[in-house]
C-alpha positions in Angstrom: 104.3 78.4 104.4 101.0 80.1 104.5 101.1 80.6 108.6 104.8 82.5 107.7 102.9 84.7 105.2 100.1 85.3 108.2 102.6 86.4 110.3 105.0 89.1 107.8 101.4 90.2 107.1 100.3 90.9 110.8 103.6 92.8 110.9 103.0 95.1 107.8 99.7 95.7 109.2 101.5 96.6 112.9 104.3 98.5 110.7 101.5 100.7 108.8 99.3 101.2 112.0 102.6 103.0 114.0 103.2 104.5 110.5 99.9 106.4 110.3 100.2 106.8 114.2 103.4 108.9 113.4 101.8 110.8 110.8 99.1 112.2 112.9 101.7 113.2 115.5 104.0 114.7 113.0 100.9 116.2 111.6 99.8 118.1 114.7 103.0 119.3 115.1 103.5 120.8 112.1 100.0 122.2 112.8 101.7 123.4 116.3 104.9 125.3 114.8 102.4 127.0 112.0 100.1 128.2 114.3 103.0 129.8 116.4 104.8 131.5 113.4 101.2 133.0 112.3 100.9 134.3 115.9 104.4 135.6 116.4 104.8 137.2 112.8 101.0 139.0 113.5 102.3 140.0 117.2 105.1 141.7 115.7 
């Protein structure tokens, strides 16, 4: 039993490490699209 609960926890940990992976991509790329709306609306 306790080896099963090892093992769901590894795979949280996995699940929340490619979580907060995705976050800083999605992060940057929000980031990305801001910075190009700032520069198009100043442009124009």
């Amino acid at each position: 039993m306790e080896k099963e609960a090892d093992e769901v926890g590894n795979i949280i940990y996995g699940q929340r490490d490619k979580i907060s992976g995705i976050d800083k991509i999605l992060a940057a790329e929000a980031d990305k699209i801001k910075r190009f709306k700032e520069s198009k609306s100043n442009s124009g």
